[in-house]
C-alpha positions as CSV (number, residue, x, y, z in Angstrom):
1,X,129.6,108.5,101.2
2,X,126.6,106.2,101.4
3,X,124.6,106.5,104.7
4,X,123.2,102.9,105.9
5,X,120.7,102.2,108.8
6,X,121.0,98.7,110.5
7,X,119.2,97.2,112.7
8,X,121.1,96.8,116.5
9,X,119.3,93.5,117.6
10,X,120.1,91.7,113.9
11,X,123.8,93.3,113.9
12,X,124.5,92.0,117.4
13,X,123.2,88.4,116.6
14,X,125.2,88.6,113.3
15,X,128.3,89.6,115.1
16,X,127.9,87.0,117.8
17,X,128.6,89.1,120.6
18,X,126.2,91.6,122.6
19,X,127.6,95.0,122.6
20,X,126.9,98.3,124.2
21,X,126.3,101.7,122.8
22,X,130.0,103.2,124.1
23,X,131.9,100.0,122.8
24,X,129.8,100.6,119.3
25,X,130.9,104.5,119.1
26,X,134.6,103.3,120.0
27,X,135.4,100.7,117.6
28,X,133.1,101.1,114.1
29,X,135.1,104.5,113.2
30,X,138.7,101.9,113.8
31,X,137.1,100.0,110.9
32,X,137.2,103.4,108.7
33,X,133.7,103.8,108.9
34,X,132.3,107.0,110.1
35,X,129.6,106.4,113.1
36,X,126.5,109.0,112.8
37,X,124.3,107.8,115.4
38,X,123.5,104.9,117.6
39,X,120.7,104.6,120.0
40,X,117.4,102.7,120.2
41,X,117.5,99.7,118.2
42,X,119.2,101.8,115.6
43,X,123.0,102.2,114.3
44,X,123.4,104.8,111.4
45,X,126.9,104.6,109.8
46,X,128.4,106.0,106.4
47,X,130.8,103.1,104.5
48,X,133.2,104.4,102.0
49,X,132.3,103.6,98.5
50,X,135.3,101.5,97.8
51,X,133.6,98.8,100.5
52,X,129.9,98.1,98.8
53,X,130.1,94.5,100.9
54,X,129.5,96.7,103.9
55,X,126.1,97.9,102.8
56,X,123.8,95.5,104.7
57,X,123.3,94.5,108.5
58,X,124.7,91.3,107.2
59,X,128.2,92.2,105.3
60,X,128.8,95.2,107.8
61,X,128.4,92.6,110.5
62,X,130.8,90.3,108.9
63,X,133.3,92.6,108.9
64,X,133.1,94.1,112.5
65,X,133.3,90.6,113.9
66,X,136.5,89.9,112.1
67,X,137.8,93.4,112.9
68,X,136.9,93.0,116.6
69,X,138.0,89.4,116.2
70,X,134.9,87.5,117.8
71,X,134.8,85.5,113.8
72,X,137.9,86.3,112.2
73,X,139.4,84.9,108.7
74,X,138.5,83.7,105.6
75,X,133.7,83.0,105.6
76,X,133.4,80.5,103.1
77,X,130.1,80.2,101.5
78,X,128.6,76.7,99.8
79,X,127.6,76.7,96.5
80,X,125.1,73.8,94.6
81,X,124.3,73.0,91.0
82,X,120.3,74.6,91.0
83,X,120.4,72.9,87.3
84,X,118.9,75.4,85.7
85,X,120.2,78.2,83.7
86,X,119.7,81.7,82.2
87,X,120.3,81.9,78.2
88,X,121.5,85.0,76.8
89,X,120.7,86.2,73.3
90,X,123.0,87.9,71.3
91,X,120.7,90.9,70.7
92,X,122.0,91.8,73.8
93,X,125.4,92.7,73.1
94,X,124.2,96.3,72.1
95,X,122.4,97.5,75.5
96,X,123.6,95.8,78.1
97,X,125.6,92.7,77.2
98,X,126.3,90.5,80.3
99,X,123.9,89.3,83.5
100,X,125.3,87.4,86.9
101,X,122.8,85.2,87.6
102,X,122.0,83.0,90.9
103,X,119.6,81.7,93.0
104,X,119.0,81.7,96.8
105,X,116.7,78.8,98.4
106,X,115.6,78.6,101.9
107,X,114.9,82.1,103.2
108,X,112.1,82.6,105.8
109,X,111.5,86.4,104.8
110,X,109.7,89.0,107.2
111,X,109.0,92.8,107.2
112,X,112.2,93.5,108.1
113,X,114.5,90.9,106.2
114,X,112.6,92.1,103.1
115,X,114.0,95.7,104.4
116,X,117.4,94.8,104.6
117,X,116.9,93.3,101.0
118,X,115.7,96.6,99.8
119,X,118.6,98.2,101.5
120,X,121.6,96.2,99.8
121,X,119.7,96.4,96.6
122,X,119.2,100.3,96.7
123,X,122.8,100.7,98.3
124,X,124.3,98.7,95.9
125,X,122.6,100.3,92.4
126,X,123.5,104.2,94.1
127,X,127.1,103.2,94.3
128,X,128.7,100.1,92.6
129,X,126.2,100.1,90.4
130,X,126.9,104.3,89.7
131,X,122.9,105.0,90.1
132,X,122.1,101.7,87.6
133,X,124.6,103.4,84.9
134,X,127.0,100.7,85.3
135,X,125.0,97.6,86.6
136,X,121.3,97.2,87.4
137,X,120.3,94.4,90.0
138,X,116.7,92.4,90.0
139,X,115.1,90.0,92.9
140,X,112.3,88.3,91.9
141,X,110.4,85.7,93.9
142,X,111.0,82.2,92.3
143,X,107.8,80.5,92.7
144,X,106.7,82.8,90.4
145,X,109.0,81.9,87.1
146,X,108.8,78.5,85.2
147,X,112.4,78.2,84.4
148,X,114.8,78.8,81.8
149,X,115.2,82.0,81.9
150,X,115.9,84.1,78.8
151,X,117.7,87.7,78.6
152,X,117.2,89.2,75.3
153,X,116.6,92.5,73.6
154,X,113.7,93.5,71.5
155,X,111.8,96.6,70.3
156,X,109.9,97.9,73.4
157,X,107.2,98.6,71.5
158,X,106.1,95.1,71.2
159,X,106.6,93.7,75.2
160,X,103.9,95.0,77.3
161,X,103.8,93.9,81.0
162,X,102.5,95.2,84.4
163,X,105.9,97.6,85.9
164,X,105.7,97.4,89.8
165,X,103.1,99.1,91.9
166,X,100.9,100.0,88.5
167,X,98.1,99.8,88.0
168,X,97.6,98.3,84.1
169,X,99.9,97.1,81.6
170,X,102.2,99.6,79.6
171,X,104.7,98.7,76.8
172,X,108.3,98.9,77.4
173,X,108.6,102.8,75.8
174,X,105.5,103.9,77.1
175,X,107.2,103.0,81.2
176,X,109.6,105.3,80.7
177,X,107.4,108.0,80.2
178,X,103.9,106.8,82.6
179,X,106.1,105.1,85.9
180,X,107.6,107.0,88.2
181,X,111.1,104.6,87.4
182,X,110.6,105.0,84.1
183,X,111.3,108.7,84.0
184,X,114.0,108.3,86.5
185,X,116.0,106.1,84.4
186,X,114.7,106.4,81.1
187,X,117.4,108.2,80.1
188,X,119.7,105.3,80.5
189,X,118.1,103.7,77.6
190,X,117.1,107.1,75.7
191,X,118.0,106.5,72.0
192,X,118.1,102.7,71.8
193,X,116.2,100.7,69.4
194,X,116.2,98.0,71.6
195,X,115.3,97.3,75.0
196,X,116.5,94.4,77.0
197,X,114.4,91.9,79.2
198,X,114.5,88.8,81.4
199,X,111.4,86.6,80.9
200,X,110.9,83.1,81.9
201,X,109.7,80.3,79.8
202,X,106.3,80.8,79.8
203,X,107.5,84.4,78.0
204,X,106.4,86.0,81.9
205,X,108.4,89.4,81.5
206,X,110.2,89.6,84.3
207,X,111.9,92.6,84.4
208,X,113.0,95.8,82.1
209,X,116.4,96.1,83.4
210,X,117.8,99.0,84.4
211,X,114.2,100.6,84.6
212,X,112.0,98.3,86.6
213,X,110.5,94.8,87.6
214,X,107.2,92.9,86.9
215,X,104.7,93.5,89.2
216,X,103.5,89.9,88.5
217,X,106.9,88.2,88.9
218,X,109.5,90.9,90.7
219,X,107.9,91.5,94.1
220,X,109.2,89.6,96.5
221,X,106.8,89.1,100.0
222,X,106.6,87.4,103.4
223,X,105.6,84.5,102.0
224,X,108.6,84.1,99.2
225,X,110.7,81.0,100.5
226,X,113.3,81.1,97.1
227,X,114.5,83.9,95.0
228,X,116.3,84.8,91.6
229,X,119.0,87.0,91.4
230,X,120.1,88.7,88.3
231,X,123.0,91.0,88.3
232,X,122.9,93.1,84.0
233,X,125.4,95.8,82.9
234,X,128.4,96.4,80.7
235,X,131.6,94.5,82.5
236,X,131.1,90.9,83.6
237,X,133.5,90.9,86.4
238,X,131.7,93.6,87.9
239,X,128.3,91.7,87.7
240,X,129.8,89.0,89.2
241,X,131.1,90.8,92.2
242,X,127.8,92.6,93.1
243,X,126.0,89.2,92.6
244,X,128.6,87.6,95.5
245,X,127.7,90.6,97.5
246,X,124.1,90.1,97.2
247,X,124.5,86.4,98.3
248,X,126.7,86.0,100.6
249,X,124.4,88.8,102.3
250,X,121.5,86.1,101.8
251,X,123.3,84.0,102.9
252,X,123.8,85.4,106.2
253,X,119.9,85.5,106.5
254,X,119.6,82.0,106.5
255,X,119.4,81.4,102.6
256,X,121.5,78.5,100.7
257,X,122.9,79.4,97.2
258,X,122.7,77.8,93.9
259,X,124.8,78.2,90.9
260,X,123.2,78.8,87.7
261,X,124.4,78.0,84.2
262,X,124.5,81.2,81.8
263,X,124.4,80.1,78.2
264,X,125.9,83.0,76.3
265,X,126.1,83.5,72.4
266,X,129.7,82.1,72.7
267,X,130.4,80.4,76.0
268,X,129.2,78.9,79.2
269,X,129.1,80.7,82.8
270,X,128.3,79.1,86.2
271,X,127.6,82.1,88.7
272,X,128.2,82.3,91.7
273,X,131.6,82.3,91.8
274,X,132.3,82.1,95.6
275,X,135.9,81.0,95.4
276,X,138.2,83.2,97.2
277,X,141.1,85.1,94.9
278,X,144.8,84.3,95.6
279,X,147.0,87.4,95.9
280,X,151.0,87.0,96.7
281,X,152.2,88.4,100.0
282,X,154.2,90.7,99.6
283,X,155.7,91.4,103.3
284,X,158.5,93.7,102.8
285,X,156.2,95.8,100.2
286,X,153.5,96.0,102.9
287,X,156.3,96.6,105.2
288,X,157.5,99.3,103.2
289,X,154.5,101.0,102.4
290,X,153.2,101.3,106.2
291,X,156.6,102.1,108.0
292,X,156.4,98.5,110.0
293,X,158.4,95.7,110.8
294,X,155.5,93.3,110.7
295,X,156.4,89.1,110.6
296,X,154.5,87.4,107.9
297,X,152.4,85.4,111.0
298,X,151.7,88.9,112.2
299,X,150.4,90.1,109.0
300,X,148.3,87.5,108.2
301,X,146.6,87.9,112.1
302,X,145.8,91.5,110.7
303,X,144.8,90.6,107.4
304,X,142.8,87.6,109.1
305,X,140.8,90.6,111.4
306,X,139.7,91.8,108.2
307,X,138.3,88.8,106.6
308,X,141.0,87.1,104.5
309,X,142.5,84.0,104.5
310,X,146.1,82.8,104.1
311,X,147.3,79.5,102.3
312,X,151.1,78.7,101.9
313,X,151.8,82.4,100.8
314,X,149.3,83.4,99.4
315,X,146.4,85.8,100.8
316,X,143.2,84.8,100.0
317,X,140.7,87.1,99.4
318,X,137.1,87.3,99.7
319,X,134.9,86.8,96.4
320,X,132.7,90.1,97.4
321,X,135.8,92.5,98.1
322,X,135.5,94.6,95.5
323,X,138.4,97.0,96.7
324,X,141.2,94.7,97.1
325,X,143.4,95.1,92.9
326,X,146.6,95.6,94.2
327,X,149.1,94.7,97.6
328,X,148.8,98.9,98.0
329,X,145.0,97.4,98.9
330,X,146.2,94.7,101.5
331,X,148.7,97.0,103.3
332,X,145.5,99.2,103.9
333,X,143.9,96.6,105.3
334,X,146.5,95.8,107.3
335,X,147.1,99.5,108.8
336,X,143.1,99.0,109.7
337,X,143.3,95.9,112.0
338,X,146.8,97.5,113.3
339,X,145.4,100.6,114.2
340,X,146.0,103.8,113.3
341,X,145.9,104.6,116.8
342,X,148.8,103.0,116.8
343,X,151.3,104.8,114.6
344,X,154.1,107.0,116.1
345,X,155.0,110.1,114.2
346,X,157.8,110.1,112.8
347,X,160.3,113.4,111.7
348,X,162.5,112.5,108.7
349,X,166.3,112.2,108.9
350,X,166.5,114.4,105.6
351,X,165.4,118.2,106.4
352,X,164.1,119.5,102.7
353,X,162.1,122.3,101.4
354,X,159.1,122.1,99.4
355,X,159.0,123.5,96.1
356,X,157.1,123.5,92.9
357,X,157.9,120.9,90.7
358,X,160.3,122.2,88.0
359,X,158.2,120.9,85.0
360,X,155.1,122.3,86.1
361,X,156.8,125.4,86.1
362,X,157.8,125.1,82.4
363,X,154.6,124.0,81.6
364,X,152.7,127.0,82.9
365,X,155.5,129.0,81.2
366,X,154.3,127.7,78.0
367,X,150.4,128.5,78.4
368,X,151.7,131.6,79.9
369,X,153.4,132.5,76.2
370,X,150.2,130.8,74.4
371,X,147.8,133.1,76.7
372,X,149.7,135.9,75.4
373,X,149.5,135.5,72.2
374,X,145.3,135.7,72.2
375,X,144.5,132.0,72.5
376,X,142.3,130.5,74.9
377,X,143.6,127.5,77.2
378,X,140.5,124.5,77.0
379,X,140.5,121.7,79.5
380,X,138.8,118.2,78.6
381,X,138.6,114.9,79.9
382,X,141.8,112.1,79.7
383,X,138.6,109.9,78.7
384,X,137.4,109.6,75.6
385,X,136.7,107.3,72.6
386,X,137.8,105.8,69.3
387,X,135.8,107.4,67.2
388,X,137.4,110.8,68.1
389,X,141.0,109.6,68.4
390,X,141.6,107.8,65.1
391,X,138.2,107.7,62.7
392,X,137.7,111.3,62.9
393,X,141.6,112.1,62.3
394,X,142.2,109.3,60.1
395,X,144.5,107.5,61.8
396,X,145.1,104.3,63.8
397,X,147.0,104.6,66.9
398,X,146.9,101.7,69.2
399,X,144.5,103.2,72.4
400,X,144.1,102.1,76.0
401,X,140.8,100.5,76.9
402,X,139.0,100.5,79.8
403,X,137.8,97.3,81.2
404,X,134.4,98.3,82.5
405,X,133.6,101.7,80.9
406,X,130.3,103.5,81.9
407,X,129.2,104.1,78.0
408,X,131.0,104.3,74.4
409,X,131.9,108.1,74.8
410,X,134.5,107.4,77.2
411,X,136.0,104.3,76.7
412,X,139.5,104.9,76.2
413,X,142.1,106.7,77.6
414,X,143.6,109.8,74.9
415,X,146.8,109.0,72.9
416,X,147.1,112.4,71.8
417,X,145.5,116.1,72.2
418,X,144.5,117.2,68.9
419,X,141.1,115.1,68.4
420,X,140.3,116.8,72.0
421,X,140.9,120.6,70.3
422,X,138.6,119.2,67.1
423,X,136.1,117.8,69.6
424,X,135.6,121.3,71.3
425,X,135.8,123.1,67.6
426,X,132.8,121.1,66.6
427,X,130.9,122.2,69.8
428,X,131.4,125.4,68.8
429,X,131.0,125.7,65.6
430,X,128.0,128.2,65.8
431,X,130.0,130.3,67.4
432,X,132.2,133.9,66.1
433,X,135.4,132.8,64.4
434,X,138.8,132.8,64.4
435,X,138.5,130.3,67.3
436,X,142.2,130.0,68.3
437,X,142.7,127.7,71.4
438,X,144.8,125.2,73.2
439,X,145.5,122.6,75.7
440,X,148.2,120.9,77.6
441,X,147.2,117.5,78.7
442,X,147.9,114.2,80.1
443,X,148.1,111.6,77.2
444,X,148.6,107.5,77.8
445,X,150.1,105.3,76.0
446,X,150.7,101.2,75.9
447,X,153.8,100.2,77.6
448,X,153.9,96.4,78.6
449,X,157.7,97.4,80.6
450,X,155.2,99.6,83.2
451,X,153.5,98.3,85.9
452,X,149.9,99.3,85.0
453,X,150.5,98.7,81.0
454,X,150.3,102.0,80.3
455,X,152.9,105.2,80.5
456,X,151.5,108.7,80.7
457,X,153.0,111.9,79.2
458,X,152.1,115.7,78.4
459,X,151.4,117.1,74.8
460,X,150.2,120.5,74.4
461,X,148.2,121.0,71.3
462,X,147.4,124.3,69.4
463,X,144.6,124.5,66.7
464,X,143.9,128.2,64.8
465,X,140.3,128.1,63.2
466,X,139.2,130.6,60.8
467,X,139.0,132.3,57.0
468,X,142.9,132.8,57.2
469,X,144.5,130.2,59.4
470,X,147.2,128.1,57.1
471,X,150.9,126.6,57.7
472,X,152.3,130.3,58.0
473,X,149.9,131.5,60.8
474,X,150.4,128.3,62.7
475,X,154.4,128.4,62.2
476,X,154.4,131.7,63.3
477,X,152.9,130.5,66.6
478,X,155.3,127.8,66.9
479,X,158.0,130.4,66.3
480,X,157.1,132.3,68.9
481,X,157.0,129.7,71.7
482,X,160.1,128.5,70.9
483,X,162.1,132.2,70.7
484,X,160.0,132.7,74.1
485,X,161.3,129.3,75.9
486,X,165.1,129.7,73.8
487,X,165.0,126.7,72.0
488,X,166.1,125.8,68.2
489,X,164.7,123.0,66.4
490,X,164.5,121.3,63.3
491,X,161.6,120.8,60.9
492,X,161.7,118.2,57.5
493,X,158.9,117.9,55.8
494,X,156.7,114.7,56.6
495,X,153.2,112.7,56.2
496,X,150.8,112.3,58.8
497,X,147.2,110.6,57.6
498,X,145.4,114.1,59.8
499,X,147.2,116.3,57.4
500,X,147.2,117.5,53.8
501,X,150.1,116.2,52.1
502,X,153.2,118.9,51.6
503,X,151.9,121.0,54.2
504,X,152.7,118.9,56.9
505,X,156.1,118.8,59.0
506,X,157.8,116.8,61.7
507,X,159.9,119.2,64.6
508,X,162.9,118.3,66.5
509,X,164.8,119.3,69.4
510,X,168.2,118.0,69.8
511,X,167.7,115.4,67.6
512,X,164.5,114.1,69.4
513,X,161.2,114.3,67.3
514,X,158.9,116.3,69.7
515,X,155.9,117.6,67.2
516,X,153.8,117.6,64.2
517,X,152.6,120.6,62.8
518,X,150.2,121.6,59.3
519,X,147.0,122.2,58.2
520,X,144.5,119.2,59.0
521,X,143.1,117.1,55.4
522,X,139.6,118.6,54.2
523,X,138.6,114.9,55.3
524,X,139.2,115.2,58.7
525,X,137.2,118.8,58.8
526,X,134.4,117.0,57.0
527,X,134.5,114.5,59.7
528,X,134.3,117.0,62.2
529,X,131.4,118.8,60.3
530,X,134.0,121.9,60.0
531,X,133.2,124.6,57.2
532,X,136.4,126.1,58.3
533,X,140.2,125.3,57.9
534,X,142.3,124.4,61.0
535,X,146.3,124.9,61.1
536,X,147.8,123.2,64.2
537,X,150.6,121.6,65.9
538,X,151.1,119.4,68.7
539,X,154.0,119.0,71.2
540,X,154.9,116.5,73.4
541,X,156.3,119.0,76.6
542,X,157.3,115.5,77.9
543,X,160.0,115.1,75.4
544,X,160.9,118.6,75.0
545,X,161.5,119.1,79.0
546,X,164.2,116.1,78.5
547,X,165.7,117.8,75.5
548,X,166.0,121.1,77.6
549,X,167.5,119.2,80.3
């Protein structure tokens, strides 16, 4: 968890009430915040990562003075038209395609405001912003920048500006090899043609985002009164959240915030988006969840300790709560302002004995048959991407995308198991052969009846590698499982775009088609940059547990 120091005298003001060491050490860890030290004019806490608006003096004071209820409910923030705007240029869209933009006006900065502002930007790009992978954030001081601003991309051969603290001016490339934040991060921008840059209209770099600021135009100083704020990554909604974050936390210092206009190839923004988000109380669910008989005025008291509001039924939420998706996320914020504390244990009516779950069983009894046989078991990631899962194979399955992936290797969630076996062939494809190995695996697929979107299963998947692997070697496998786990089946003969025509065949189980099993197409081998032939099958153990049962 992220450590934080904060300052006592500023928390205490913040919070609007003066409190002593003892009443500190008893009522931060209620919050479920873990208390290191406090002394001095010091208070060193650790926030969980699933609260990054608690990672300042100024949003980890917010939320104490609700919790302790000297300033509870709902802070709203003003917003104002700055009437200017960022524009975003479509050579973007391969590095990192969307910014959050905003700026803050009014801010009397010292040594040690200009500290916290360090902290929530360091904080924030360690956690939310997974170490800049996912978002990067810039402050830059605004008397500095004639504006419009422009984001764009170019070859960083061709911008040169001065980086922060350094000496002389260096090209985008050579920064990532000559500044110290350059060869940290580099490698977040290794292998792009293209580097993307804020500059102002005067063509003023600005920033390399998610390297490093100008030292012309991104150092902010006691004498800065106004400030821009740029928020760049992969996922818009995310940008947006850590840009609320950042100033509401200004906010708190004294600053006022203005909107900013973000011209985009194909649509308008206006950032930032301060308006709280309306969520459906679900009382009996939050009831349920936490064991409580709670009214729906005592719920929204507790929900109002933590910071939310309430409005004919609706809970609304905060604009820089980044935690709160589901009710599962409300009923945990109203255990917090309950109290834990507060909880009687509770023995069940129903006396029961634990057990291992009956399908798990059957599933290791399968790798247990498979192990036996002179295979190795593999284990890979549910994540992966598109490429693997249909290009490579041939096919085109319908996949489940994440909103904000981290990067284009793991964007979606696996439909099936067999691109995972190819994917782990091609690693090791300087390596002795026959490579015979297999995997049973959590697979997804999209299912608008769930309540996510998406339904999960298990397939196992089984791929021979070598001179002599073929139909026969792979049926023989298949045979083997099934005599070992006492199950007939049926096989017809089928098509399947990963496999060579005629040597292909769908299997059943009591009348339920549970696999596919063949030699893969010379295609999909070439595609895999496979000198080798591969005979496989895969079995959805989901399916096949029902048929057994």
């Amino acid at each position: 968890m992220p450590s934080i120091k904060l300052n006592k005298t500023v928390f205490n003001r913040l919070v609007g009430k003066e409190l002593s060491d003892v009443e500190l050490r008893e009522r931060i860890p209620m919050m479920g915040t873990d208390l290191e030290s406090v002394g001095g004019d010091e208070i060193s806490v650790e926030v969980f990562p699933n609260r990054p608006d608690m990672l300042s003096e100024q949003g980890f004071a917010r939320a104490f003075s609700s919790f302790i209820g000297q300033k509870t409910g709902l802070r709203r923030y003003d917003v104002k038209p700055s009437g200017s705007k960022v524009i975003i240029d479509k050579s973007v869209s391969g590095v990192r395609p969307f910014t959050a933009c905003a700026i803050v006006r009014g801010l009397e900065f010292n040594d040690e405001k200009i500290r916290e502002m360090i902290q929530i930007q360091e904080k924030l790009h360690v956690t939310f912003g997974r170490n800049r992978k996912k978002l990067a954030i810039g402050i830059y001081p605004l008397e500095h920048i004639k504006l419009p601003i422009r984001y764009f991309a170019e070859d960083p051969k061709k911008v040169k500006f001065q980086p922060l603290e350094f000496p002389r001016e260096l090209t985008g490339l050579q920064i990532l090899s000559q500044h110290p934040a350059g060869r940290e991060y580099g490698p977040l921008l290794e292998g792009k043609d293209m580097f993307p840059f804020f500059a102002d209209a005067n063509n003023e770099i600005l920033s390399m985002p998610p390297i490093i600021n100008s030292h012309r135009t991104g150092k902010v100083t006691d004498q800065t009164e106004e400030v821009f704020i740029e928020c760049s990554g992969f996922d818009f909604n995310t940008c947006n959240i850590c840009l609320n974050i950042i100033v509401a936390a200004l906010a708190d210092m004294g600053g006022r915030i203005c909107s900013m206009e973000l011209e985009f190839p194909d649509c308008k923004k206006i950032t930032p988006d301060l308006e709280p988000r309306r969520m459906k109380l679900d009382v009996p669910f939050v009831n349920k969840w936490l064991g409580l008989r709670l009214s729906e005025d005592q719920m929204t008291g507790l929900l109002a300790r933590m910071g939310h509001g309430f409005e004919m039924g609706f809970v609304l939420v905060p604009a820089y709560r980044a935690d709160i998706l589901h009710m599962v996320d409300l009923a945990e914020d109203v255990a917090i302002a309950y109290g834990y504390d507060k909880f009687e244990p509770d023995l069940p009516k129903v006396a029961t004995l634990g057990e291992e779950s009956p399908f798990e069983v059957f599933r290791r009894r399968i790798s247990d048959v498979l192990i036996g046989l002179g295979l190795l078991e593999t284990n890979t990631y549910n994540l992966t991407n598109a490429v693997d899962q249909n290009s490579r194979m041939g096919t085109d399955i319908r996949l489940a995308e994440l909103e904000s992936a981290v990067n284009t290797d793991y964007n979606v969630l696996r439909a099936w198991m067999l691109p995972c076996m190819m994917k782990v062939l091609h690693d090791n494809k300087g390596s002795e052969y026959p490579q015979n190995i297999f995997e049973a695996g959590t697979c997804f697929r999209l299912d608008a009846s769930s309540e996510t979107g998406v339904c999960e299963f298990v397939r196992l998947a089984v791929a021979l590698c070598g001179p002599d692997a073929d139909f026969t070697r792979i049926k023989q496998v298949f045979d083997v499982l099934a005599q070992a786990l006492d199950f007939g089946y049926d096989s017809k003969e089928t098509e399947h775009l990963s496999f060579i025509p005629g040597r292909v065949a769908r299997i059943s189980v009591g009348g339920l088609d549970v696999a596919y099993i063949g030699e893969l197409h010379p295609q999909v081998l070439d595609n895999w940059e496979l000198e080798m032939p591969v005979s496989c099958f895969e079995l959805n153990i989901t399916d096949l547990y029902k048929a057994f049962k």
